[in-house]
C-alpha positions as protocol buffer text, in pm:
chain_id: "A"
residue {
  index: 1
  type: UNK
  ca { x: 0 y: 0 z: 0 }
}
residue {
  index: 2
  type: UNK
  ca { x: 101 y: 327 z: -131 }
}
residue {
  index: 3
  type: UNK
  ca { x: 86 y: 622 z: 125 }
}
residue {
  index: 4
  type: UNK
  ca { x: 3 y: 937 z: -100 }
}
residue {
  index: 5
  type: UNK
  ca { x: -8 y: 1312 z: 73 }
}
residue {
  index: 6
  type: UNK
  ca { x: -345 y: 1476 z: 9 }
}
residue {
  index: 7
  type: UNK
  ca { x: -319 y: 1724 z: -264 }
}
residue {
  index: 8
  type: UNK
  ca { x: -573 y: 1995 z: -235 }
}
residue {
  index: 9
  type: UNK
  ca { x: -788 y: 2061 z: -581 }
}
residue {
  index: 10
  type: UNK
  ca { x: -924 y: 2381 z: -658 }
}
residue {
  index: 11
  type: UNK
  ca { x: -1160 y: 2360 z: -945 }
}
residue {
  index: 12
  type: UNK
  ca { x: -1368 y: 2632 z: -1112 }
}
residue {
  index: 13
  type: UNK
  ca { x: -1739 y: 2613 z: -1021 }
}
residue {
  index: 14
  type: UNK
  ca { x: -1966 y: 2722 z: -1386 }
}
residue {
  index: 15
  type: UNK
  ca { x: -2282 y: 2769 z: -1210 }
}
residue {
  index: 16
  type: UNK
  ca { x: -2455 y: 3105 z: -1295 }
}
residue {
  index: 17
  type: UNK
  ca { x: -2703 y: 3082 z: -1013 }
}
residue {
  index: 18
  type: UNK
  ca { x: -2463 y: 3029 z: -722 }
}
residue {
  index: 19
  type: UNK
  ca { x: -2233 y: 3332 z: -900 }
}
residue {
  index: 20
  type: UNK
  ca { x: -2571 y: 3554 z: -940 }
}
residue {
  index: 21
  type: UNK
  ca { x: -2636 y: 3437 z: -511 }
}
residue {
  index: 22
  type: UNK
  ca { x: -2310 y: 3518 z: -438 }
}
residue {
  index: 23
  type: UNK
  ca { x: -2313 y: 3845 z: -579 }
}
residue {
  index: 24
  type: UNK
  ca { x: -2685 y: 3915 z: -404 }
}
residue {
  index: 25
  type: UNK
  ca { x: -2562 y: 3854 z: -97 }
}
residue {
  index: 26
  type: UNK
  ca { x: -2215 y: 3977 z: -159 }
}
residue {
  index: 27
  type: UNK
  ca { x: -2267 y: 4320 z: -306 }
}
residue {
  index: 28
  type: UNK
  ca { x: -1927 y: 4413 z: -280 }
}
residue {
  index: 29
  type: UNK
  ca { x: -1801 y: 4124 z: -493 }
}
residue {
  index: 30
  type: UNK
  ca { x: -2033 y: 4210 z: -751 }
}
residue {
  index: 31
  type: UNK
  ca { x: -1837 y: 4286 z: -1063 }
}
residue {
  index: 32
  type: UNK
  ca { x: -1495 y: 4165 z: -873 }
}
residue {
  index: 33
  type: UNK
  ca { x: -1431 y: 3929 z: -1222 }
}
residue {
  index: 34
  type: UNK
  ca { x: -1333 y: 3616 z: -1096 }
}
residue {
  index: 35
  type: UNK
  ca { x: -1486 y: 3291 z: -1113 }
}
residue {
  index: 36
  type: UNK
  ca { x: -1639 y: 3084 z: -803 }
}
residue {
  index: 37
  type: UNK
  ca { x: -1443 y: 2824 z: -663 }
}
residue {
  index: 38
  type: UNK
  ca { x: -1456 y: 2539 z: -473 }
}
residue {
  index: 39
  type: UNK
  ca { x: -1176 y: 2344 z: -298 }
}
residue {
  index: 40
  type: UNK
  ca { x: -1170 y: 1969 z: -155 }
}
residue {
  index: 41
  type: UNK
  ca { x: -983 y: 2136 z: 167 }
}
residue {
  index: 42
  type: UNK
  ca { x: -1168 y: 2181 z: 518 }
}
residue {
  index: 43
  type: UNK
  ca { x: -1179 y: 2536 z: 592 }
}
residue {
  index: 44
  type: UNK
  ca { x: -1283 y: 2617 z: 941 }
}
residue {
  index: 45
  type: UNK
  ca { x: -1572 y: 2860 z: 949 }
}
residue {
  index: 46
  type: UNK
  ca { x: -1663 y: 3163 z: 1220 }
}
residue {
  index: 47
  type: UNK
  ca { x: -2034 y: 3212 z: 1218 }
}
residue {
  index: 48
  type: UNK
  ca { x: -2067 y: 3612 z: 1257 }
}
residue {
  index: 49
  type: UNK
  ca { x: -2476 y: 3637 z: 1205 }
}
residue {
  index: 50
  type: UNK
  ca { x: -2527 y: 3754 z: 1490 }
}
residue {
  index: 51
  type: UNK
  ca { x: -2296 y: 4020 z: 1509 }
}
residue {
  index: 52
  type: UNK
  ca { x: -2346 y: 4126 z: 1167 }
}
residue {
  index: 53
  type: UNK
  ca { x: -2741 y: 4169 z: 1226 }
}
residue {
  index: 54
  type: UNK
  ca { x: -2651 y: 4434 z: 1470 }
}
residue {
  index: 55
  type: UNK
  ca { x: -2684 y: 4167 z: 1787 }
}
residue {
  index: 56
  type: UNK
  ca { x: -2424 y: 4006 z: 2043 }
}
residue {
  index: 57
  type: UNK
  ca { x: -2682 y: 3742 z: 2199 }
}
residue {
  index: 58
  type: UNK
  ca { x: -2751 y: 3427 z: 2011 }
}
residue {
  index: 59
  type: UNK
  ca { x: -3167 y: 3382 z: 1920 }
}
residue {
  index: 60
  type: UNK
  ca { x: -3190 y: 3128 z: 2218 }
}
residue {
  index: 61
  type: UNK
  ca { x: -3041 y: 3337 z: 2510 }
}
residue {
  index: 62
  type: UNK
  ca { x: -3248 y: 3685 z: 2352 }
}
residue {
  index: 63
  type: UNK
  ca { x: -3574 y: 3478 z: 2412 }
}
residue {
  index: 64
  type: UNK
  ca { x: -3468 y: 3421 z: 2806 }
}
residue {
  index: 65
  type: UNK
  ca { x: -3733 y: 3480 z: 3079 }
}
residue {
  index: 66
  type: UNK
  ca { x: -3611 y: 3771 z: 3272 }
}
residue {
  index: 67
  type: UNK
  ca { x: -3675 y: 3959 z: 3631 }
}
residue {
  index: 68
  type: UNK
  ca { x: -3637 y: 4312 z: 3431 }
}
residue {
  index: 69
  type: UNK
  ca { x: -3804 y: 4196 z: 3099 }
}
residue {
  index: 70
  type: UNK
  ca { x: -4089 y: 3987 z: 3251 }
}
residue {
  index: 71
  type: UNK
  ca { x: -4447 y: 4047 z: 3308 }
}
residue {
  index: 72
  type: UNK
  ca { x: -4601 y: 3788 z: 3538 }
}
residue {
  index: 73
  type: UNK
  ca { x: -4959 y: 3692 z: 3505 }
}
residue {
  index: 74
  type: UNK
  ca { x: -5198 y: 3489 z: 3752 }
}
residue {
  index: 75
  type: UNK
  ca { x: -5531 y: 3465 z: 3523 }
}
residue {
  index: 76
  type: UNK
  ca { x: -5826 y: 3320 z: 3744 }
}
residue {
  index: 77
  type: UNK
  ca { x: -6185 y: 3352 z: 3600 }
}
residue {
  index: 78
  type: UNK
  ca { x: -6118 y: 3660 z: 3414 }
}
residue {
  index: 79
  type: UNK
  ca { x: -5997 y: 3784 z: 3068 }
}
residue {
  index: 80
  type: UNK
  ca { x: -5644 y: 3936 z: 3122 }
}
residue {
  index: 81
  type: UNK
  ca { x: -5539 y: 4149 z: 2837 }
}
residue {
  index: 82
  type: UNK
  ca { x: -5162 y: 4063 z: 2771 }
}
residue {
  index: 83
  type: UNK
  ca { x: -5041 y: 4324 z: 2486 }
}
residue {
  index: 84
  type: UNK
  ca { x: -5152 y: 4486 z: 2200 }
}
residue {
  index: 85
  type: UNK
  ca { x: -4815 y: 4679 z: 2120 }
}
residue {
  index: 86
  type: UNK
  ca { x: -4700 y: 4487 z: 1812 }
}
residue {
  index: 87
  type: UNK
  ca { x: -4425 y: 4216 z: 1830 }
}
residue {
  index: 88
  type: UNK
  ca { x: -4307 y: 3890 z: 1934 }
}
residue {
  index: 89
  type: UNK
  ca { x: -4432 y: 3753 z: 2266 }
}
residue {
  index: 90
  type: UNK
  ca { x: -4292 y: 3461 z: 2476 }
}
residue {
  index: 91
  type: UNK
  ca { x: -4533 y: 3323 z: 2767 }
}
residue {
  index: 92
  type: UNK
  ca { x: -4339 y: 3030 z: 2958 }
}
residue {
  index: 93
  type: UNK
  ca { x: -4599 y: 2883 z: 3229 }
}
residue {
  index: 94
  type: UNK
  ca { x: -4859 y: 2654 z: 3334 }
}
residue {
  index: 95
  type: UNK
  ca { x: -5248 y: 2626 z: 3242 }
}
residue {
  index: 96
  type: UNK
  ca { x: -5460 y: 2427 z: 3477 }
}
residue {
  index: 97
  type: UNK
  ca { x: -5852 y: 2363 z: 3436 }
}
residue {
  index: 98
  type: UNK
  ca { x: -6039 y: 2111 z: 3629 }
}
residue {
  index: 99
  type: UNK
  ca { x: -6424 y: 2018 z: 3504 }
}
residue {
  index: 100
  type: UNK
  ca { x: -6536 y: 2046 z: 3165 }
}
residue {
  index: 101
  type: UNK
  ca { x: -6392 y: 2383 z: 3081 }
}
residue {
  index: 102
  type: UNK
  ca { x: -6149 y: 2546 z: 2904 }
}
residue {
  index: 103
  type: UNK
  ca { x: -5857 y: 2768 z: 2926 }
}
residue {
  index: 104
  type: UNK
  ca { x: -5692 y: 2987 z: 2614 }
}
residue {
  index: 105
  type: UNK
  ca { x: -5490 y: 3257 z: 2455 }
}
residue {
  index: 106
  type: UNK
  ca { x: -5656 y: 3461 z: 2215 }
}
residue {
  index: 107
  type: UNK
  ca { x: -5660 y: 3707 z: 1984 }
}
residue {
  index: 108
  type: UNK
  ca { x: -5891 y: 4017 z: 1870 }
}
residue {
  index: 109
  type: UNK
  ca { x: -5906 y: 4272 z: 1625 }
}
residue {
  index: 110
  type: UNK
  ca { x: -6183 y: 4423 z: 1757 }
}
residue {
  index: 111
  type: UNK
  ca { x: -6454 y: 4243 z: 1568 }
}
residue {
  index: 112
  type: UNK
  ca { x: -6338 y: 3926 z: 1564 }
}
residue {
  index: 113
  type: UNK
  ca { x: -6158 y: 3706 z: 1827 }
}
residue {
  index: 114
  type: UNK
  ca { x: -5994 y: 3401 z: 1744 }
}
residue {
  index: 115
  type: UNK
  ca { x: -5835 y: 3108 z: 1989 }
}
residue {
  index: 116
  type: UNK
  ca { x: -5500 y: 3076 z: 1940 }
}
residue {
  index: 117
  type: UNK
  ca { x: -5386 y: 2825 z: 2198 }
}
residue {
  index: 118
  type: UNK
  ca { x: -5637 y: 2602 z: 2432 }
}
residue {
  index: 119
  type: UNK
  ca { x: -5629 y: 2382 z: 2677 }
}
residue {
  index: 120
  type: UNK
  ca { x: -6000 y: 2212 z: 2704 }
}
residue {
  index: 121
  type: UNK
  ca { x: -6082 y: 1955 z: 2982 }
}
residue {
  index: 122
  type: UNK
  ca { x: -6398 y: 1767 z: 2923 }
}
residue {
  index: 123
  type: UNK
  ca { x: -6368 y: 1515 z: 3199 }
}
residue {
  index: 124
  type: UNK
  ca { x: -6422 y: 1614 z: 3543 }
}
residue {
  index: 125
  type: UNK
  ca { x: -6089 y: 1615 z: 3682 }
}
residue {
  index: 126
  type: UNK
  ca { x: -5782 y: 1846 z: 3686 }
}
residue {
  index: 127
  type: UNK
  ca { x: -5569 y: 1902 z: 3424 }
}
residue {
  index: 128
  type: UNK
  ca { x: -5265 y: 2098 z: 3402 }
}
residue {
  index: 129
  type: UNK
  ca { x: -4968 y: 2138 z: 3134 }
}
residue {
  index: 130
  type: UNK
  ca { x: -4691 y: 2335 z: 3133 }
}
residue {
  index: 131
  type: UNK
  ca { x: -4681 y: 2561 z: 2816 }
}
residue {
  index: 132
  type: UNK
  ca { x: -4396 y: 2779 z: 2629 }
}
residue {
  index: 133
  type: UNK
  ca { x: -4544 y: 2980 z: 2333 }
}
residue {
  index: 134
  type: UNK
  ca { x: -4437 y: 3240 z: 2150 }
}
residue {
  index: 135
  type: UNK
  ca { x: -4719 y: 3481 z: 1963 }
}
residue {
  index: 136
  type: UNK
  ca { x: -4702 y: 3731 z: 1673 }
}
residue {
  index: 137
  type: UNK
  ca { x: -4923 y: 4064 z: 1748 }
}
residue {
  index: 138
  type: UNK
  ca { x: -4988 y: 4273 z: 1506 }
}
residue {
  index: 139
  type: UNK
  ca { x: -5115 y: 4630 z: 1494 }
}
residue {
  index: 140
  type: UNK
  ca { x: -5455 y: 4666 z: 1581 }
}
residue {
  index: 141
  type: UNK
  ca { x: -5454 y: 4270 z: 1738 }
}
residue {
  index: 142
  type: UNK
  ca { x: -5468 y: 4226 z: 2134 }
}
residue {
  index: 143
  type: UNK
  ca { x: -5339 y: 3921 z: 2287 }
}
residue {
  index: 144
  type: UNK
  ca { x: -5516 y: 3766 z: 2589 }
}
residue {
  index: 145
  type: UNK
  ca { x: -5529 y: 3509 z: 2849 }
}
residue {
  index: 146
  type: UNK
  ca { x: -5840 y: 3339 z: 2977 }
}
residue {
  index: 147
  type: UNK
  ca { x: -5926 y: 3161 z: 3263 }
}
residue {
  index: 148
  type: UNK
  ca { x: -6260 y: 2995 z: 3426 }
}
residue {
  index: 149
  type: UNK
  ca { x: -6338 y: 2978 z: 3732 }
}
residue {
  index: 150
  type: UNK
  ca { x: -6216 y: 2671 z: 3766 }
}
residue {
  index: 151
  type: UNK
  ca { x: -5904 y: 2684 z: 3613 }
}
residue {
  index: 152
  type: UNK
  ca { x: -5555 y: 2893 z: 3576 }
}
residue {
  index: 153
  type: UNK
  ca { x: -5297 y: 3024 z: 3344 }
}
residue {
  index: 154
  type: UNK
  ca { x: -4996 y: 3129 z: 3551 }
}
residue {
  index: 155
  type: UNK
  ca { x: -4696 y: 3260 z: 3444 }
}
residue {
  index: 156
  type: UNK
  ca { x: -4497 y: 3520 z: 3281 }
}
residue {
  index: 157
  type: UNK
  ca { x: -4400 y: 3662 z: 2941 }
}
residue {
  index: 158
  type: UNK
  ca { x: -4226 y: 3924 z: 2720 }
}
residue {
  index: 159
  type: UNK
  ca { x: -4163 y: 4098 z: 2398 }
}
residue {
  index: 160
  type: UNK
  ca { x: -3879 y: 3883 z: 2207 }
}
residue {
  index: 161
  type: UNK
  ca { x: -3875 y: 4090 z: 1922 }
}
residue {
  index: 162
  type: UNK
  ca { x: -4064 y: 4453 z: 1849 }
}
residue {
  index: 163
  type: UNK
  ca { x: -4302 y: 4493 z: 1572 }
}
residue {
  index: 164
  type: UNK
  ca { x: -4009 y: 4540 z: 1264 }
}
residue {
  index: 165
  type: UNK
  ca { x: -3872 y: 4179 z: 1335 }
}
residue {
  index: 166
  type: UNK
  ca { x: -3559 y: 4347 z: 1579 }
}
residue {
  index: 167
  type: UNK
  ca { x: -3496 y: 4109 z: 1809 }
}
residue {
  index: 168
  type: UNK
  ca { x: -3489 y: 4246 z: 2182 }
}
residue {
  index: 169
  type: UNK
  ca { x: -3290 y: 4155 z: 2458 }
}
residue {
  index: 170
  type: UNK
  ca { x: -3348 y: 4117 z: 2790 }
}
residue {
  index: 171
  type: UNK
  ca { x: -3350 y: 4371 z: 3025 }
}
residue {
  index: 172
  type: UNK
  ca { x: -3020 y: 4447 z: 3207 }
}
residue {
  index: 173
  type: UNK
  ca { x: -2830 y: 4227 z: 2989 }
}
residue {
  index: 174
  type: UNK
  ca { x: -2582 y: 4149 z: 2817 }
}
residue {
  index: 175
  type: UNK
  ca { x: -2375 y: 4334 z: 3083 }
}
């Protein structure tokens, strides 16, 4: 057996789409006149999304509960209006019924109000589940909990991300 070094190959890639993608998302090597390549050689990569969308905080630690960033809600045979600024919204908690009721999260516009989560218990015992949900308001929609008598939605949430898509972090951090 014959023990051969690896040679790297570099080899010209004639794809117009992939040149027309890289120059999309590449504007400044639009018009730079060479030719795409590709290589057989590992290159280690540094992922800089998050810095280059204008935030330090990967997606998963931005959507942390938080003491500053938290609103905590106890919803107990009432209608508990949650927001209606527009954005993203992340509720982490627990909804508990008992009988043949129901507990939700929903949403109006004013003439309309649709259920956007539920947790409906037709037996007569007690149910409970722990939920994490994350809702889209828009402008003009309000976002609710509701509760019967019988039942609970505990818990807390907060805006993830505002209304333009901007993701927001939570309050006090990153230090």
């Amino acid at each position: 057996m014959v023990n051969r070094p690896s040679v790297p190959e570099i080899i010209t890639v004639n794809s117009e789409d992939l040149q027309t993608t890289i120059r999309d998302l590449l504007p400044s090597q639009n018009g730079f006149g060479s030719e795409l390549q590709a290589t057989n050689v590992i290159v280690p990569t540094i992922d800089l999304t998050a810095t280059a969308e204008g935030s330090r905080l990967p997606f998963e630690l931005q959507t942390a509960a938080a003491f500053g960033s938290a609103t905590s809600i106890a919803v107990v045979n009432q209608t508990t209006v949650m927001t209606s600024t527009p954005g993203w919204y992340r509720f982490i908690g627990t909804v508990t019924v008992n009988g043949g009721v129901n507990a939700e999260f929903s949403m109006s516009d004013g003439l309309s109000t649709k259920t956007m989560w539920s947790l409906n218990n037709a037996a007569n015992n007690e149910l409970s589940t722990a939920v994490d949900l994350i809702f889209a308001v828009a402008n003009g929609i309000t976002l609710s909990a509701i509760a019967p008598a019988t039942g609970a939605i505990t818990g807390s949430f907060r805006q993830i991300a505002d209304g333009q898509g901007e993701l927001v972090d939570p309050v006090g951090l990153p230090l």
